[in-house]
Steps between C-alpha positions, in 0.01 A plus 500: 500500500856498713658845551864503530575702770902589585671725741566826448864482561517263213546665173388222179710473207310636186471137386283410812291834406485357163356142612254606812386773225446247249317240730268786623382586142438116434285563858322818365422317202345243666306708702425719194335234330285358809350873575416481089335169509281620807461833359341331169202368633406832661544685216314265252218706295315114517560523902108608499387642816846590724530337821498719815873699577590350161529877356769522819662212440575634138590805662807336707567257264569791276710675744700179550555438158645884435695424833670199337526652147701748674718292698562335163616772357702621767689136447539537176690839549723329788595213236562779228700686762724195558553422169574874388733484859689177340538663166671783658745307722614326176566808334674656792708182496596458124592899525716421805729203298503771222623794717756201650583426148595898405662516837697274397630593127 
């Protein structure tokens, strides 16, 4: 998976947040679903006799997987953040023509 990687100096706008936040849930998804498919197998009551390391390899796929839900959630809240953020700015801009609008009477 690319990384996006910027300078430090360069601030993003809260619509680039928005879309490199939104392509690294599609990512995380992905990813979520590939640990789960090899996860599956392991886990299988008809697996029979486990393979050797295959009770550690549940182990880190595990890990991974609460790893990733987390980072989903964490996106989640950034996208909620934005759109609570945008909600506000409208406000504070139909209050500003309103206080304009008193100013003025």
């Amino acid at each position: 998976m690319a990384m996006m990687v910027f300078p430090r100096e360069e601030k993003l706008s809260q619509d680039e947040i928005v879309l490199g936040t939104k392509a690294v849930i599609q990512g995380l998804e992905t990813l979520r679903g590939e640990h789960r498919a090899l996860l599956a197998p392991l886990v299988a009551p008809e697996a029979g006799e486990a393979e050797p390391g295959s009770q550690e390899r549940c182990i880190l796929l595990r890990r991974s997987l609460e790893a990733i839900e987390l980072g989903l959630g964490e996106a989640q809240v950034i996208l909620a953040l934005s759109s609570h953020l945008g909600a506000v700015e409208s406000e504070k801009q139909k209050l500003r023509a309103q206080v304009r609008r008193l100013v003025q009477e």
